[in-house]
ROBA-674877 format. One record per residue (C-alpha): residue number from 1; y, z, x. Coordinates in Angstrom, 1 decimal, decimal comma. Example, Ala and Ser with C-alpha at 12.3 -4.5 7.8 and 13.67 -1.06 7.14 Angstrom:
% residues 2
[1 [-4,5 7,8 12,3]],
[2 [-1,1 7,1 13,7]],
END
This chain:
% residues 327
[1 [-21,2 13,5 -1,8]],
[2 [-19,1 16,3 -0,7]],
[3 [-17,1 13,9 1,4]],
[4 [-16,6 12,0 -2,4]],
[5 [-15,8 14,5 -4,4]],
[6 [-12,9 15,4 -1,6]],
[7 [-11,2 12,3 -1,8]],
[8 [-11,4 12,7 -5,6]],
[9 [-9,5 16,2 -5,2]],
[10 [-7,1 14,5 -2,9]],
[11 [-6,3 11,7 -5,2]],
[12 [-6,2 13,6 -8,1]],
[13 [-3,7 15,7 -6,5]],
[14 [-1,6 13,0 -6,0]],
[15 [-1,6 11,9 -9,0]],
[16 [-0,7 15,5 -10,9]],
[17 [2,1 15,7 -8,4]],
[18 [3,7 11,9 -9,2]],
[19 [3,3 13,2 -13,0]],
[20 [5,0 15,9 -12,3]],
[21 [7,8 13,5 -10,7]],
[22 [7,6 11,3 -13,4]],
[23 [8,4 14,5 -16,2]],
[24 [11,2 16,0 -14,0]],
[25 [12,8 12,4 -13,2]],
[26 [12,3 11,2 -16,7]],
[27 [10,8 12,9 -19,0]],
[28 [7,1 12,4 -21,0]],
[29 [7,6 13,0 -24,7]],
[30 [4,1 12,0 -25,4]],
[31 [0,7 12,5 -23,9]],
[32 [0,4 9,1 -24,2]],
[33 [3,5 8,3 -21,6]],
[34 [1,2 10,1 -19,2]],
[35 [-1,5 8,4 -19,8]],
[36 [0,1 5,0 -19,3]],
[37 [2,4 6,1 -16,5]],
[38 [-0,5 7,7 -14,7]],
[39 [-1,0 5,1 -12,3]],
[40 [2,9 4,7 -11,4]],
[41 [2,8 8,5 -10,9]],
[42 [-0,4 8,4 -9,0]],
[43 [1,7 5,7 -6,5]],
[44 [4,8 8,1 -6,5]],
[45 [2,7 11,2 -5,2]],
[46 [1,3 9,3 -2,3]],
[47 [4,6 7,8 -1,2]],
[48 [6,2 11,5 -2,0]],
[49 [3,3 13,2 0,4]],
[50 [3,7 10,4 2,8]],
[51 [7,7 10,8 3,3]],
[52 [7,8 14,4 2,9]],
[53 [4,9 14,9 6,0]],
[54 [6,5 12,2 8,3]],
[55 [9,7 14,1 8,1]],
[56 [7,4 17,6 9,0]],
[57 [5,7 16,0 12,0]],
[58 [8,5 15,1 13,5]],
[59 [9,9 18,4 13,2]],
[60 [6,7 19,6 14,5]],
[61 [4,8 21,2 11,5]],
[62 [1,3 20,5 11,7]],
[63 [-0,7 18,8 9,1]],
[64 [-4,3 20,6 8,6]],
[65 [-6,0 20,6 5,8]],
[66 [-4,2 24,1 4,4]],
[67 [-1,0 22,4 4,9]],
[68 [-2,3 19,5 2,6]],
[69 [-3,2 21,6 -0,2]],
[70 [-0,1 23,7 -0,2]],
[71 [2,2 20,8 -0,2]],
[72 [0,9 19,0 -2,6]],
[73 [0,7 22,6 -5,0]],
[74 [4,4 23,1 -3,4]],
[75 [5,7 19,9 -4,7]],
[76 [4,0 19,7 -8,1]],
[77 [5,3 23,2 -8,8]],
[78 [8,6 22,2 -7,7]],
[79 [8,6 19,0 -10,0]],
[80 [7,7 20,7 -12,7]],
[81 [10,4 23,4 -12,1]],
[82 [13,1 20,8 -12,1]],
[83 [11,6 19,3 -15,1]],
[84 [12,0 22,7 -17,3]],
[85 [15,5 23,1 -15,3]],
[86 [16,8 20,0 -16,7]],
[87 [15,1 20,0 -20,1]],
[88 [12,9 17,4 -20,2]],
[89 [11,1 15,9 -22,9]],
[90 [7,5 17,8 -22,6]],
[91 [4,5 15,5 -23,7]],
[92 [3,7 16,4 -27,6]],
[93 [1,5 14,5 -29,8]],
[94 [0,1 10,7 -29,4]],
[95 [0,6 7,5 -30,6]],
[96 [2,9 5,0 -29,0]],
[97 [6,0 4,2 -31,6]],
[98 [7,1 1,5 -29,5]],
[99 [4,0 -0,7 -28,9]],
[100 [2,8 -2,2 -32,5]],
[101 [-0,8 -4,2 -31,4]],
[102 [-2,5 -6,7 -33,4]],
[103 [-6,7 -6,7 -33,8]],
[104 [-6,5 -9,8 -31,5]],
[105 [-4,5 -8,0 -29,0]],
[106 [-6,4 -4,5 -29,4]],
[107 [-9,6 -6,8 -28,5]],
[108 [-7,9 -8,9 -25,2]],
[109 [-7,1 -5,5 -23,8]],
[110 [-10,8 -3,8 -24,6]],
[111 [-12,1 -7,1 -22,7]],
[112 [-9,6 -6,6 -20,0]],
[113 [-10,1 -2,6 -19,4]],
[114 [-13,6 -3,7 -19,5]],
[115 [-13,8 -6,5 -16,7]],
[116 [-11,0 -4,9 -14,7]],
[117 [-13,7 -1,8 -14,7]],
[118 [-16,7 -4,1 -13,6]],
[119 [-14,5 -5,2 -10,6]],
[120 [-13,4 -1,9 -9,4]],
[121 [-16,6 -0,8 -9,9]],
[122 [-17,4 -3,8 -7,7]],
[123 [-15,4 -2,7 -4,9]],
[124 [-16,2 1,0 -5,1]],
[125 [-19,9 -0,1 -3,9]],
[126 [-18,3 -2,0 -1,1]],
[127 [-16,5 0,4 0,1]],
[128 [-18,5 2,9 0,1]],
[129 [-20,6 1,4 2,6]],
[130 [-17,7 -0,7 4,7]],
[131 [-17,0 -0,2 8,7]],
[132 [-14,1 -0,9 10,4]],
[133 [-14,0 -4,6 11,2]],
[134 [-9,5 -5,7 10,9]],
[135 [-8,5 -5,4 14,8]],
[136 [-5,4 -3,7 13,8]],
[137 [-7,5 -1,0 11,3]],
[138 [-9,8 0,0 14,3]],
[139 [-7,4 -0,9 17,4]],
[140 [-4,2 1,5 16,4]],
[141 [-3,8 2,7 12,2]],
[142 [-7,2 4,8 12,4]],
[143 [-7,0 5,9 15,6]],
[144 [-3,2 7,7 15,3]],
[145 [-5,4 8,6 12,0]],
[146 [-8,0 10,3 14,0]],
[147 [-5,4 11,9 16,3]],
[148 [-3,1 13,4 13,6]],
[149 [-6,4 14,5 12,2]],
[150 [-7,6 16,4 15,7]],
[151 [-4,1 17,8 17,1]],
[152 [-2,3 18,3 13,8]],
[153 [1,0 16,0 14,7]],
[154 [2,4 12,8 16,4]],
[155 [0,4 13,0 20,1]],
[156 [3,1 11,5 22,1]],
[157 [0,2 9,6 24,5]],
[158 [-1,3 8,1 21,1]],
[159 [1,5 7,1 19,4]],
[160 [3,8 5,7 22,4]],
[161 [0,9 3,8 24,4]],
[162 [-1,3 2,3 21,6]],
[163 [-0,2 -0,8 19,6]],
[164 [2,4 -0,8 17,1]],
[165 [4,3 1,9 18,9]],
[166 [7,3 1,8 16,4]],
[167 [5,8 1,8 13,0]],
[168 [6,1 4,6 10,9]],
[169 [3,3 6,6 10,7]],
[170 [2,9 6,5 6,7]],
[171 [-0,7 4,8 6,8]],
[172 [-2,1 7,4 9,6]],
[173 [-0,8 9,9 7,9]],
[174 [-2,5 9,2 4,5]],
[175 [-6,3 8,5 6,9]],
[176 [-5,3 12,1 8,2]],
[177 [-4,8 13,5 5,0]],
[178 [-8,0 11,7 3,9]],
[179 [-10,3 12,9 7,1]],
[180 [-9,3 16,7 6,0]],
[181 [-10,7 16,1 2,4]],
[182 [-13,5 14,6 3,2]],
[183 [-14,6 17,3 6,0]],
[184 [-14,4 15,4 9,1]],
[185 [-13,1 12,0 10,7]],
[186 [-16,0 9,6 8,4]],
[187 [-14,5 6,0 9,2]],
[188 [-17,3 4,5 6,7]],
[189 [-16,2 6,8 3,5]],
[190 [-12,8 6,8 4,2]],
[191 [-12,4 3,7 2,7]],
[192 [-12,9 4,3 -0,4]],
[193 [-9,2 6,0 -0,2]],
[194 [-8,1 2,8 -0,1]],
[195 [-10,2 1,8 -3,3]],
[196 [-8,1 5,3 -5,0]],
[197 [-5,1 3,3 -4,2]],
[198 [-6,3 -0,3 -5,8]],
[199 [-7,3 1,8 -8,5]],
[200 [-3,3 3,3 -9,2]],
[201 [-1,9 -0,1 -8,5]],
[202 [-4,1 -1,6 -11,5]],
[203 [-3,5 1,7 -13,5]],
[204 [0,3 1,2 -12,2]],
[205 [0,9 -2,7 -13,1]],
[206 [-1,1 -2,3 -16,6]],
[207 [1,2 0,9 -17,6]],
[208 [3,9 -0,2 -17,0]],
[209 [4,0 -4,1 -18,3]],
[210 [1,8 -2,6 -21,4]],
[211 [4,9 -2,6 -23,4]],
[212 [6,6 -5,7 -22,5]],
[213 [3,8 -8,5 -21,8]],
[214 [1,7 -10,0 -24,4]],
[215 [-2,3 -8,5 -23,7]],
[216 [-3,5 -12,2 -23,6]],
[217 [-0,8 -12,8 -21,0]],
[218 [-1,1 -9,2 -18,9]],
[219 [-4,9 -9,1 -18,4]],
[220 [-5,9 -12,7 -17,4]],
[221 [-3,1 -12,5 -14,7]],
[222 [-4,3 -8,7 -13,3]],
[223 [-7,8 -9,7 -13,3]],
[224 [-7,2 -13,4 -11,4]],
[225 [-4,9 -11,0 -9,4]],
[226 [-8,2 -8,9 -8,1]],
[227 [-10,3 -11,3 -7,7]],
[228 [-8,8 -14,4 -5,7]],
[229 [-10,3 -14,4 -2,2]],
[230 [-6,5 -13,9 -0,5]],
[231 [-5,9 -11,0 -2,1]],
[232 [-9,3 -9,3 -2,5]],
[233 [-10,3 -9,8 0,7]],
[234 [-7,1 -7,0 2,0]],
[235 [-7,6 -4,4 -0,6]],
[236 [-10,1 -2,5 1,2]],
[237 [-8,9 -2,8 5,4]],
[238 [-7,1 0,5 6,4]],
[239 [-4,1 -1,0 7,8]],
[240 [-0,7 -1,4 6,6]],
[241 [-0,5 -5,7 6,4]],
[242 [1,0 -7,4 3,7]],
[243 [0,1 -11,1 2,3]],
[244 [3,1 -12,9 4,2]],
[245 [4,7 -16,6 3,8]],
[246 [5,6 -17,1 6,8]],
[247 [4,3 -15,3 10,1]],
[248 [6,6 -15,8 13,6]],
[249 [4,8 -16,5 16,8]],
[250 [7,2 -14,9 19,4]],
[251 [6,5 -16,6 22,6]],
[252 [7,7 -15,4 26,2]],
[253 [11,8 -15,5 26,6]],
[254 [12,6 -16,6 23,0]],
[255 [15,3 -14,5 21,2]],
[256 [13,5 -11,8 19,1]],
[257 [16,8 -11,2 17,5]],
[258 [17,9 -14,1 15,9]],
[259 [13,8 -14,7 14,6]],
[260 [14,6 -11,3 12,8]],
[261 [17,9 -12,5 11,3]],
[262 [15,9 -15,3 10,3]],
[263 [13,3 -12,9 8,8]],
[264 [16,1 -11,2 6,8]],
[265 [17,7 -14,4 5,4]],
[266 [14,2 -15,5 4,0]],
[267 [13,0 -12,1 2,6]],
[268 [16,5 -12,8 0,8]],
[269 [15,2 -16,0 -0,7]],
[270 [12,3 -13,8 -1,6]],
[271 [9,9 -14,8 0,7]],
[272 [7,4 -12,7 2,4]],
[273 [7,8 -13,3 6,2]],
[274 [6,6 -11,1 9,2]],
[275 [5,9 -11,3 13,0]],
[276 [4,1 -9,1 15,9]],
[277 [5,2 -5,5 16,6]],
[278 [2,8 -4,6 19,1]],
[279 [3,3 -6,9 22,3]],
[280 [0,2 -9,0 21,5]],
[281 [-0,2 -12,6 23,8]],
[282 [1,2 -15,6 22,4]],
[283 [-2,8 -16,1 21,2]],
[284 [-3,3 -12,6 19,6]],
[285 [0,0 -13,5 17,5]],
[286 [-1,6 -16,8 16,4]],
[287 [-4,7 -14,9 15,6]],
[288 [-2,9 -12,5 13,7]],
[289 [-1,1 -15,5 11,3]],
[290 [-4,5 -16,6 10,8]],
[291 [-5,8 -13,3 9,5]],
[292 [-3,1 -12,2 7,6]],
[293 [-3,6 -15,5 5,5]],
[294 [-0,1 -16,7 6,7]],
[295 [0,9 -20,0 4,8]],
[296 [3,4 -21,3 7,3]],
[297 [2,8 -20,2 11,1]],
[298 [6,4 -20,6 13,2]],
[299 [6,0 -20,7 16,8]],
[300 [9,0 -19,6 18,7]],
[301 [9,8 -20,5 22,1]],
[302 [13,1 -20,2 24,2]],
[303 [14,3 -23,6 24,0]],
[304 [13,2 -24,7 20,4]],
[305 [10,6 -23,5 17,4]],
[306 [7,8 -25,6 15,8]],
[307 [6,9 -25,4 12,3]],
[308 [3,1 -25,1 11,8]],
[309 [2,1 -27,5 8,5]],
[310 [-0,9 -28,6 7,1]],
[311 [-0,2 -32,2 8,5]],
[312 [1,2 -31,4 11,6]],
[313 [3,5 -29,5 13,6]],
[314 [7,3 -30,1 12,6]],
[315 [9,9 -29,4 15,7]],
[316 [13,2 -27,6 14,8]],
[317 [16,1 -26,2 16,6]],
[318 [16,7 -22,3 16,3]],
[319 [19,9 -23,0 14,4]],
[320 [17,8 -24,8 12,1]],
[321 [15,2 -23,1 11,6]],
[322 [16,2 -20,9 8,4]],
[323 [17,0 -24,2 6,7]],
[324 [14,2 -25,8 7,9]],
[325 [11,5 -23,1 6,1]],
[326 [14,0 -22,7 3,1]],
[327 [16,4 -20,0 3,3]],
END
């Protein structure tokens, strides 16, 4: 329980300290712009504590569990200087001006707080009771975790010889942050950190299109959102893997640099493509695709690239190959 109510602190802070963000970048003229904007708010503390304590490790400021509490009161009593500075709008009164809601709508939502509740509710059981199982959660993210946890900064032996040696070191320094409120390095509870952040996305995505999508159109999307098995089936590993397109298979002597310009040119098209940062066989990589759910698998080789598809493998060129996948 104590471990629980920790991580309920710890969230909480983040979410009075992206509020505070929220009145000093924009202003809150009603309590009920913080209510909606919570979950937005909640988001912008954790990515504010996250930049703000990569920048002190590598200056060499140790993260223990004082130096949690005090930035996080630093920053909220720095936001909500700036706010007063600037003269923003201070929350007053309720009611939403902006947002006129029929019966029929005012019942969609009640149904869609409702079953969005039963979900996370849902998921709050699981992980409660979940173990590291994702290679990459128990291989690298939650030990540097574990090792910012014990030695307070970036242990050069950790972080240059385990996997992923050039990621940044948001994720392990969240689990960090996590192990301190909880009391210790609990790899089981921990996870329901990551059910604090499905939790602000929901609150996040519902604030924030509240005002400008229909209820019958918002809440059947966010709940089909939570519950299909390619989605829900991430929310809760402790790693830092998105849903991707299209997954590159680097083999041996192929050029890594033109399969990142290719990378580039798709993400322009909007599509969500990835490959291996950590030096993993041309079988790891493969296993990887498969795990992250990876629609279209490209294998890369020296001389040529094959295009993974459902009925069979399509050969292209390396000149080619951007066209080939649709950029």
């Amino acid at each position: 329980m104590r471990a629980i109510l920790g991580l309920a602190a710890l969230n909480g802070a983040y979410a009075v300290l992206g509020v505070a963000l929220l009145w000093a970048i924009r202003g809150l003229p009603r309590w009920t712009d913080v209510l909606r904007l919570a979950g937005l708010g909640y988001l912008l503390g954790v990515a504010a504590f996250g930049v703000v304590w990569t920048q002190l490790l590598v200056v060499g400021v140790p993260l223990g569990g004082w130096g949690v509490v005090l930035s996080l009161a630093c920053g909220t009593a720095a936001a909500a200087f700036a706010a007063v500075l600037l003269g923003r709008q201070r929350p007053r009164g309720f009611g939403d001006p902006e947002r006129h809601a029929s019966p029929f709508a005012v019942l969609v939502t009640a149904a869609g707080v409702s079953l969005s509740g039963l979900l996370l509710e849902a998921l709050f059981r699981s992980a409660r009771l979940q173990g590291l199982q994702a290679y990459d959660a128990w291989a690298f993210w939650v030990p540097k975790g574990k090792a910012i946890y014990f030695f307070g900064g970036l242990d050069e032996q950790v972080f240059t010889t385990f996997p992923g040696p050039t990621y940044p070191p948001l994720v392990p320094i969240l689990d960090a942050a996590s192990f301190h409120a909880m009391g210790g390095a609990d790899t089981i509870t921990f996870h329901l950190q990551f059910w604090f952040f499905v939790l602000g996305a929901v609150a996040a995505i519902a604030g924030l299109l509240y005002r400008h999508v229909s209820a019958w159109l918002l809440w059947p999307a966010l709940l089909l959102v939570l519950t299909v098995p390619r989605v829900a089936s991430h929310l809760l590993i402790p790693q830092a893997d998105v849903l991707v397109d299209i997954f590159f298979v680097v083999g041996e002597g192929a050029d890594r640099s033109h399969v990142l310009a290719t990378m580039a040119r798709l993400r322009a098209h909007g599509l969500a493509a990835d490959t291996d940062y950590a030096g993993r066989s041309k079988k790891g990589q493969l296993t990887q695709a498969a795990r992250l759910g990876a629609k279209t698998t490209v294998v890369v080789e020296a001389d040529g690239a094959r295009i993974a598809r459902p009925g069979g493998d399509e050969p292209t060129t390396l000149e080619d190959l951007a066209a080939s996948l649709g950029a």
